[in-house]
C-alpha positions, 0 to 999 in steps of 0.5 A, spaced: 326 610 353 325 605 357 330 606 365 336 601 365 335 595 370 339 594 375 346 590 373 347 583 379 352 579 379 352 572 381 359 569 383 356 562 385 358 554 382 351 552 384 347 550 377 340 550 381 341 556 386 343 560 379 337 557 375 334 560 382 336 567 382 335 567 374 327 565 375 325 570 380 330 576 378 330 576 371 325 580 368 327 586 373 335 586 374 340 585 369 343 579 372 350 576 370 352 568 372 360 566 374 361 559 377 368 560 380 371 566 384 377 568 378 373 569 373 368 572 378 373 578 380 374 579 372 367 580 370 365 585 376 371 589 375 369 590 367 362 591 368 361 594 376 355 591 378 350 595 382 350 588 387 354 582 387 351 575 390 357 571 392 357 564 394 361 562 400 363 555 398 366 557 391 371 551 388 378 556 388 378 561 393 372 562 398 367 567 398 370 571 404 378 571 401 374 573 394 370 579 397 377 582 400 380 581 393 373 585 391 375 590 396 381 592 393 378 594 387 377 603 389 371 601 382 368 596 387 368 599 394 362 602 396 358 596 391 354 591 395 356 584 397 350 579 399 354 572 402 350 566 400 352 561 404 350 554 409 353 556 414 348 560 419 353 561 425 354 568 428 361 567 427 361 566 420 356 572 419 361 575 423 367 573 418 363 575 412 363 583 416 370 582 417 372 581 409 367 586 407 360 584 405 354 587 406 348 583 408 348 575 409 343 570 407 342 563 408 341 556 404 336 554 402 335 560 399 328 563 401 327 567 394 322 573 398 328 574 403 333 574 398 328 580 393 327 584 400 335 584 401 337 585 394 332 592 394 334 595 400 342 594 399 340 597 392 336 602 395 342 604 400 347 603 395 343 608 391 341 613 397 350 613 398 351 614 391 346 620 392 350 622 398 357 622 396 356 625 390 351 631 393 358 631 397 363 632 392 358 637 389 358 641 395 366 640 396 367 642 389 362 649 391 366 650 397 372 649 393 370 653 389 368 659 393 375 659 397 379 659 391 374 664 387 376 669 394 382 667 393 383 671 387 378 676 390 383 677 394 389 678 389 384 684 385 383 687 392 391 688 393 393 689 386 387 695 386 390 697 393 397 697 391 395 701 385 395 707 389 401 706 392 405 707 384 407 714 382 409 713 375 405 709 369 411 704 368 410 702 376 403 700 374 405 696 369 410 693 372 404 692 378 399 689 373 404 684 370 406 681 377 398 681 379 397 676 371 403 672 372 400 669 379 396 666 374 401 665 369 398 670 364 403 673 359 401 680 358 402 687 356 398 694 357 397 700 354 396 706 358 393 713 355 395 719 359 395 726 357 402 726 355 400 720 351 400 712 350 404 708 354 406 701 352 409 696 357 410 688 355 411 684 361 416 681 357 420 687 355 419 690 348 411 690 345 411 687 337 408 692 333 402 688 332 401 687 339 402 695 340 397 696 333 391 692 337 392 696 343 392 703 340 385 701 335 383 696 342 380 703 345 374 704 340 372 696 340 368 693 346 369 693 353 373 685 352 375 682 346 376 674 345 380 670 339 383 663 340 387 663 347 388 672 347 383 677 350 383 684 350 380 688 355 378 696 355 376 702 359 377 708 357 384 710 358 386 702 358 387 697 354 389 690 357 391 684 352 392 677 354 395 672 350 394 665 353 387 665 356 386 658 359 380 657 354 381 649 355 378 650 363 372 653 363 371 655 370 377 658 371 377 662 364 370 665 366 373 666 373 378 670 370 375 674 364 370 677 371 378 678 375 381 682 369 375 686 367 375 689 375 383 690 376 382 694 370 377 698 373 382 699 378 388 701 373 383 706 368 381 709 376 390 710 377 390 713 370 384 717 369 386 721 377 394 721 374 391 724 368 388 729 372 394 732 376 397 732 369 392 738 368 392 741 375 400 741 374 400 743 366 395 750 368 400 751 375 405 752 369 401 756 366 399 760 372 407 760 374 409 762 367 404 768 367 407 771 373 414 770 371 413 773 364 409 778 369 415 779 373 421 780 368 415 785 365 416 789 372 423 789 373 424 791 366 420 797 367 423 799 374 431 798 370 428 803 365 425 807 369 430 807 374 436 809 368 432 814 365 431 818 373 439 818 373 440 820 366 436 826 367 439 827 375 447 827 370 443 832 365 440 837 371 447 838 374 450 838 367 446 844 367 446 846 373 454 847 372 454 850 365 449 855 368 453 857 374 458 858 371 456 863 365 453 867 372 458 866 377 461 874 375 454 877 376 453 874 383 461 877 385 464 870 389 471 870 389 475 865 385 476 861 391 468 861 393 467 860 386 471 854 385 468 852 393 462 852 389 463 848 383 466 843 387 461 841 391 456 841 385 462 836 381 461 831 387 454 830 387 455 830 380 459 824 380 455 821 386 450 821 380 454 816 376 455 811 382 448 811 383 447 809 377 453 803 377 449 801 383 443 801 378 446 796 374 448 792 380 441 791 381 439 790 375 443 784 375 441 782 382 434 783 379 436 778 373 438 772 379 432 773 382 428 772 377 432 766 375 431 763 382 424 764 382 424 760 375 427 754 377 423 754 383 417 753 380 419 748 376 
């Protein structure tokens, strides 16, 4: 395939110089004729030329007006103008500058001056074009990368402020405030010990969207189809119902974003998960030594009632022999009565030992409770 010629506009009403320009540049560029200044403008803003020869004396408007005219054209700025013309004074070069030409060459036409100023204003042309578009290119690259570290940034903090969440709800909540600053609609599963939590950032979950979810955990790491994805980790499952798949950039941008902040959030849930076990053993642990306690107190209750039980039964029987000997030890009635009574009172200390025992019981038993709610 053979490379496209340059394309020339030639704006000039002189029938010699467009036979002139015909014959020396035909075979080379691509080379298209107007004879007055309307119908000129006209074909260069429907063909953008590479480069436009313009006659200063044009039968309408002159070359210098029509070059102003040109310039308006966003299309037509940075296309060269070379002025034809008789006139050779400084100031009519200077006129032509002023209205935005590029070159100016004069009549008679030299057809080697003409052909060096056509190629160098095309190579210049050419180098400009080369320049700005490596300029957008790297204005683009520049933007790009600040609008990419942007982001970078709101991942950064979502992952920070993850930490900052005690509860899988304030995650949630966290997640779906870090999506909707791209205007992504979302909802979240959440895999704790306790089991699955499912949040939407629009309140109650379709049982479809919750049905993905929960089958999300065993399927690939992302999943795309039409504009939804779902994201995975081993305890997160992330679906994304309207993905930007008509910008590519940021699609890509955002499919890397997600699957790091969800990193972030499968870390918050696997150290949650954790302190689930560390508190679900301290129960245990707890619930042991309470069982351990109650154990304890029991045997102490038991034992402390049957000592009082067998200390009442002693002295019963301490009186009943006492009494059944009291005529062979030859006391007095008066002694003998003296010496029951005494026993009777220790006797009935006995008892109120063993109301004290039932009071401490109970206060065993408060204790006990106290220490249960406080582990709790």
């Amino acid at each position: 395939m053979s490379e496209q010629k340059p394309r020339v506009l030639s704006i000039d009403d002189n029938h010699a110089n467009q036979a002139l320009i015909r014959q020396g540049f035909g075979s080379k560029y691509q080379i298209d004729f107007e004879m007055n200044a309307e119908d000129g403008i006209a074909r260069a803003v429907d063909t953008l030329p590479d480069l436009i020869l313009l006659d200063v004396n044009l039968p309408d408007i002159d070359g210098f007006e029509v070059c102003k005219k040109i310039r308006l054209k966003d299309e037509l700025k940075a296309t060269p103008v070379l002025f034809i013309s008789a006139l050779t004074s400084l100031d009519d070069r200077l006129q032509g500058y002023k209205a935005g030409g590029d070159d100016y060459i004069c009549k008679p036409i030299n057809i080697d001056e003409l052909r060096s100023k056509i190629e160098v204003n095309l190579a210049s042309k050419q180098k400009t074009s080369s320049l700005q578009a490596q300029l957008r290119s790297a204005s683009e690259t520049a933007m790009t990368a600040m609008t990419t570290n942007g982001e970078t940034g709101l991942v950064l903090n979502y992952i920070i402020d993850s930490y900052h969440c005690g509860t899988c709800e304030e995650l949630a909540v966290l997640t779906f405030n870090y999506l909707n600053s791209f205007g992504l609609n979302s909802c979240i599963q959440l895999r704790t010990q306790q089991g699955r939590h499912n949040y939407s950032c629009k309140g109650q979950l379709k049982p479809l969207e919750v049905e993905l979810l929960t089958e999300a955990e065993y399927s690939d790491r992302i999943v795309h189809f039409g504009n939804k994805s779902i994201f995975n980790t081993a305890h997160a499952s992330l679906l994304i119902k309207n993905m930007p798949i008509d910008n590519q950039d940021l699609y890509g941008r955002l499919n890397d974003h997600i699957a790091i902040a969800l990193k972030g959030t499968n870390e918050w849930v696997n150290t949650y998960r954790l302190k689930e076990c560390e508190a679900s053993s301290r129960e245990v642990k707890v619930s042991n030594s309470i069982s351990l306690l109650r154990d304890e107190l029991r045997d102490i209750d038991i034992s402390f009632n049957n000592y009082g039980h067998e200390m009442k039964q002693l002295v019963d029987n301490l009186i009943v022999e006492l009494e059944q000997d009291m005529i062979a030890v030859g006391l007095t009635e008066g002694q003998e009565e003296r010496l029951i009574g005494i026993i009777k009172d220790n006797r009935n200390r006995i008892d109120d030992m063993q109301d004290l025992s039932d009071e401490m019981e109970q206060r065993l038993l408060r204790l006990e409770n106290s220490f249960i709610e406080a582990t709790h």
